[in-house]
N, C-alpha and C positions, 0 to 999 in steps of 0.2 A: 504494500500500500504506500501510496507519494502522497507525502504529505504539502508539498508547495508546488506553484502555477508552475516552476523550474524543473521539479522533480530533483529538490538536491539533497533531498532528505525520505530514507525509505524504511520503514518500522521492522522491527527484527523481535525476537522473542525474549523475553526478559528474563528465561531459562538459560535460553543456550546458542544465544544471538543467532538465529538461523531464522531468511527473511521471515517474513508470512503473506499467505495468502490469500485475497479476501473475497470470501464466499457469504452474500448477503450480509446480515447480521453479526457475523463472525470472523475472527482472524485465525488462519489454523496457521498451525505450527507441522512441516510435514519431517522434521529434527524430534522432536521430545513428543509431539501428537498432543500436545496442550491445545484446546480452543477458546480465544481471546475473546470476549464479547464486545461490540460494539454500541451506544446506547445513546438514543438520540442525538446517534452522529460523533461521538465520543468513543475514542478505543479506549479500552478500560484494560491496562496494563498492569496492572500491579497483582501481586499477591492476598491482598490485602483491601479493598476500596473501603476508606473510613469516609464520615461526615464533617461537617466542618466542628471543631469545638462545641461541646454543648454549653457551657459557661455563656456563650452569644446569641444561641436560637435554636430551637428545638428543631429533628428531625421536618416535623410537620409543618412547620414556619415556614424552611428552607423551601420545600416544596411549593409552600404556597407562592413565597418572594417568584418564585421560577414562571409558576403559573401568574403574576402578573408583568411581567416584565411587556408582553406582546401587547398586552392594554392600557398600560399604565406609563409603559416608560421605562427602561431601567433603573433611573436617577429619582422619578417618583417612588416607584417599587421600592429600594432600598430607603427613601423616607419612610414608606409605612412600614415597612419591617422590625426598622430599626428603633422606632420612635420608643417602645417601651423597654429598651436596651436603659442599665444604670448609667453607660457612658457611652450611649449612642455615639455622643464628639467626637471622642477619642477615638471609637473605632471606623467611624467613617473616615478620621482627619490618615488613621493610617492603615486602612484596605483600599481607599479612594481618591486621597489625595496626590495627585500626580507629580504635580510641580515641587514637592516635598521630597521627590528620590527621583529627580531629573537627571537621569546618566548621561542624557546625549552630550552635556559639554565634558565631561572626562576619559568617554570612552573613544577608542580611536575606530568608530564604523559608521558605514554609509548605506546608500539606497538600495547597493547590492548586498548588504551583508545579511545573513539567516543566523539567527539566535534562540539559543535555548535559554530561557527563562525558566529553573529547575527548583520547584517549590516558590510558584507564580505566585499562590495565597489566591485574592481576587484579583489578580492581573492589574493592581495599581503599575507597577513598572512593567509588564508588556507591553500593556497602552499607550503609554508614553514613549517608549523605544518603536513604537509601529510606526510612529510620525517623520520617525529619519532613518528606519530600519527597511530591508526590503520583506523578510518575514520574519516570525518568533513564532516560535512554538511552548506553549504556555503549557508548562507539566507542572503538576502535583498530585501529592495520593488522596487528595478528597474528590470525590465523583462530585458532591456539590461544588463545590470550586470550578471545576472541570464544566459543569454542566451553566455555570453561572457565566461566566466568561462565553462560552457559544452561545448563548441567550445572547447577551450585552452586543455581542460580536454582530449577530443578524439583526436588533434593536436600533443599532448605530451604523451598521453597513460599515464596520471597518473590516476589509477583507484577507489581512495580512496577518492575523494572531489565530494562529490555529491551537486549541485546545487538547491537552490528552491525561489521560487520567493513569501515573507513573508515580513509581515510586517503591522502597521496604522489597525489591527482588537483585537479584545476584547482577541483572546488567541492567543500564539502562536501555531501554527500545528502542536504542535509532543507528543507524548502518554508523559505522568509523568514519572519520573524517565529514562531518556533518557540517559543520557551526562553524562560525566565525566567532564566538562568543558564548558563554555559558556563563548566567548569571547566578549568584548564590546567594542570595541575600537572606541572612539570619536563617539559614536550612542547615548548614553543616553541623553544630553543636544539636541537633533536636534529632539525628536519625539513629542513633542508637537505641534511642527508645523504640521506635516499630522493626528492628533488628535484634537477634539472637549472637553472643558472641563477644568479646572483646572491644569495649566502645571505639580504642582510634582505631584498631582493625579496620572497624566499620567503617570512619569516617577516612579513612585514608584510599580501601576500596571507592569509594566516592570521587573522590579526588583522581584516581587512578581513571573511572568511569568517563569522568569531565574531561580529561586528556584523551582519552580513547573517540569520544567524539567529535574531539576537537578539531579541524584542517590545521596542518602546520603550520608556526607562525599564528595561530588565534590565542584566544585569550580568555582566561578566566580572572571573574570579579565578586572575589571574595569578599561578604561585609558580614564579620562578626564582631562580640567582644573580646576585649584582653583581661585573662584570668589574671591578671596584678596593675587591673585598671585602678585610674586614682581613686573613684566613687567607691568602689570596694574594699581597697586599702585603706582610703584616708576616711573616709565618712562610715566604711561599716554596713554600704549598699547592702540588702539583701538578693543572692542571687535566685530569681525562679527559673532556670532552666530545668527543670525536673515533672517526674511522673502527677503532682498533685499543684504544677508551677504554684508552689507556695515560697514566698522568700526566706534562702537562706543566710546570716550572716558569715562571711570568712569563709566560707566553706570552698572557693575557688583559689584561693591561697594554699590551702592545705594540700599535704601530699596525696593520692586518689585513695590507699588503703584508707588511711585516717578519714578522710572525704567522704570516703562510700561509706564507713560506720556510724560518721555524726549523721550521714543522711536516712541513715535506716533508724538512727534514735530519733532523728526529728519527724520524718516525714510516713515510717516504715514502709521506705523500698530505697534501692540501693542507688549508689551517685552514677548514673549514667552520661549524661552531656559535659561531656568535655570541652571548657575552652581550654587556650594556651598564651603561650608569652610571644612573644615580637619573634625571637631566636626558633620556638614551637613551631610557630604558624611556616614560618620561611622553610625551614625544616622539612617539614610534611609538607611542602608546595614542590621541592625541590628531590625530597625522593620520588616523588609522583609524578615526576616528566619533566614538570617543569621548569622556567628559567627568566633570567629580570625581574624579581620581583620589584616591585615598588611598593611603599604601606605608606596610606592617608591614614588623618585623624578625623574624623570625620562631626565635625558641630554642631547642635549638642549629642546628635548620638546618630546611629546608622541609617535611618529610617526617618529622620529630619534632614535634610544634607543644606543647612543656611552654609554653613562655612566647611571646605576640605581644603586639611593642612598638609602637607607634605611632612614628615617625621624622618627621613633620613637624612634630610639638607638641616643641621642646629640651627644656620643665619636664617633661613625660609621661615621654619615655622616659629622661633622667636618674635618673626615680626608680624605672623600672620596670628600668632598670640596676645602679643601688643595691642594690634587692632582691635581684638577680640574683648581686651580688657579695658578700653577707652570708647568701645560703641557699643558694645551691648548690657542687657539688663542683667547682671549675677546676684546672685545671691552672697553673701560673702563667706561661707564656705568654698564655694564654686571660685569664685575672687582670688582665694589665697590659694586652691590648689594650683590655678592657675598659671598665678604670677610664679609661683614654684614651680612648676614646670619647665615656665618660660626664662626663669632666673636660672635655673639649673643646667639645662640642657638635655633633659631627660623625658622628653614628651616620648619619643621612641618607645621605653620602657615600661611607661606608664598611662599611655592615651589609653580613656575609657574603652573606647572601639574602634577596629582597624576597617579600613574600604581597602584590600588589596589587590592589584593585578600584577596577576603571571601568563606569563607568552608560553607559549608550547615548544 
C-alpha cells in the first residue's frame, strides 16, 4: 500500500517488515500471515490500538467529537467536546495550538520533503509542517488520534497529512529509507510503558527504527526532557513521566535501581521512562546511526517553542539568556536559575529540555 500522491513511502509489517498487500479492508502480510485491518481509511498497525487518555474524555465522547466533526466543524467539535474538560485551555493550547511548536523555521525541509510525525498526538505539528512540507504521515498508537486527524484532514481539505495508527511492535511500518524527517516530540521517554523488556532497550530500538526509515542524510528531531534539568534539581519539579503520571520528586536524579524502588513505594509500579543527560541523549543518538548532533534549549519548555537557545555555543546562549532575563515575565525562582545558568556556563548541563537534531 502507497501511502503518498509520489508513492515514496510503502507500509511493511510491523512483524517482520515484509511489504503488505491490500485486499479490501485488510492489509495481509504474505511473510508472518498476520492481517492488518484497515478502519475508516486508517491502517491500524500496531499491536496494541489504545484510546486516547481517559483522564481527557471518555471512550464515548471521542466517538461522539468524530461523529460531529462532518457537521459541526472540526474546531467547533473540539469546543463542544472539550468544554466540560477541568482545563479544556491547556489542553486545546497544547493538542491545537500550532504556532506554539512551529518547526518550519529550524528544520532544514521543503515542499518536497515526506515526514514522519511519530507519536502525532492530535496532529498539532503535522498541520503545521503540511504548510511547507510536501507530505507527513501522522502515526500514533491511538486509533482515536488516528481517526481524528483523517476527520480534520477531509473537514479542512488539507490533503498532505496522511494518518496511521502505529506504534508498541518490533518495527515501524514503513519500507527503509522513507523520510526526510522523523519527528519525536515528547514520545521517546513514554514507550517503555506499552513495551515489555528493558526501558533504553526499548527506546534505543526506537531510535535505531527512526534511522532505519530514515533516506540518508535526513534527520531526526528529538524534543525531550533533561533528567538533571534545572526545575528538577533546583526547585524539586515533580516528575510525571510514569504509569499513574503522578509527580514525582528527585526521582530523575537518582540512579534507575534506586529510581524504580522509590517508584514502586510511591506510585506501586516500577520506574519505566527514562530521560537522560546532554552526554545520554548524544550517546544513544550516536550509537543509533547517527551523527551532528546539535541540542537547543528550548523556552519555557518543549511544546511552547517562544525562545530556542543553542547550548553548545557558551557566547550564543549567554546572550540568548540575557534576553530572556531582561524581556520576559519570571518568576524569581525561574530568574535566578537562570541568570545561573547564564552566569555559569552551564545551560548545556542543565536546560530543562533539549529540541535535538541528528543527521543520519
Amino acid at each position: 500500500m502507497l501511502l503518498t500522491k509520489d508513492n515514496a513511502v510503502n507500509l511493511v509489517c510491523p512483524r517482520c517488515k515484509n511489504p503488505l498487500a491490500e485486499t479490501g479492508d485488510v492489509l495481509q502480510c504474505g511473510s508472518c500471515g498476520v492481517d492488518w485491518k484497515v478502519e475508516n481509511g486508517v491502517p491500524i498497525l500496531t499491536e496494541s490500538s489504545k484510546w486516547y487518555p481517559k483522564e481527557h474524555m471518555t471512550k464515548e465522547q471521542f466517538e461522539e467529537l468524530l461523529g460531529d466533526i462532518d457537521s459541526k466543524g472540526w474546531e467547533e467539535a473540539i469546543k463542544v467536546a472539550t468544554g466540560s474538560m477541568r482545563d479544556s485551555k491547556g489542553f486545546n493550547i497544547l493538542a491545537f495550538n500550532e504556532s506554539r511548536r512551529d518547526l518550519s523555521s529550524i528544520l532544514p525541509l521543503n515542499k518536497e520533503s515526506v515526514v514522519l510525525d511519530y507519536g502525532c498526538g492530535m496532529g498539532g505539528i503535522s498541520f503545521n509542517l503540511a504548510k511547507s512540507c510536501g507530505h507527513i504521515i501522522a502515526a500514533d498508537q491511538s486509533a482515536f488520534r488516528a481517526q481524528f486527524i483523517r476527520a480534520r484532514c477531509k473537514n479542512s481539505g488539507v490533503p498532505n497529512v496522511t494518518p496511521v495508527c502505529a506504534g508498541n511492535s518490533r518495527y515501524l511500518p514503513f519500507s527503509d529509507n522513507s523520510f526526510d524527517a522523523v519527528i519525536m516530540n515528547g514520545v521517546l521517554e513514554w514507550m517503555p510503558l506499552s513495551m515489555e523488556g528493558d526501558p533504553r532497550d526499548i527506546q534505543m530500538s526506537a531510535l535505531k527504527e527512526a534511522g532505519r526509515v530514515l533516506k540518508k542524510g535526513g534527520i531526526i528531531y528529538l524534543a525531550i526532557e533533561n533528567r538533571f534539568g534545572y526545575r528538577y534539581l533546583f526547585f524539586g519539579k515533580g516528575d510525571s513521566h510514569n504509569q499513574k503520571k503522578k509527580k514525582i520528586r528527585y526521582i530523575t536524579l537518582l540512579p534507575r535501581v534506586i529510581a524504580n524502588l522509590y517508584s514502586k513505594l510511591r506510585i506501586k509500579a516500577p520506574y519505566r521512562c527514562y530521560l537522560y543527560s546532554y552526554g545520554g541523549y548524544r550517546k544513544m543518538l550516536i550509537d543509533s546511526g547517527f551523527r551532528k548532533c546539535v541540542f537547543y534549549f528550548p523556552y519555557p519548555d518543549h511544546n511552547h517553542l517562544k525562545y530556542i537557545i543553542p547550548v553548545d555555543n557558551r557566547k550564543a546562549s549567554s546572550s540568548f539568556l540575557n534576553y530572556i532575563l531582561n524581556g520576559a515575565s519570571l518568576s524569581a525562582k525561574e530568574r535566578s536559575a537562570i541568570s545561573f545558568l547564564s552566569f555559569t556556563g552551564l545551560l548545556k548541563h542543565f536546560a530543562q529540555d533539549y529540541l535535538i537534531i541528528a543527521t543520519r
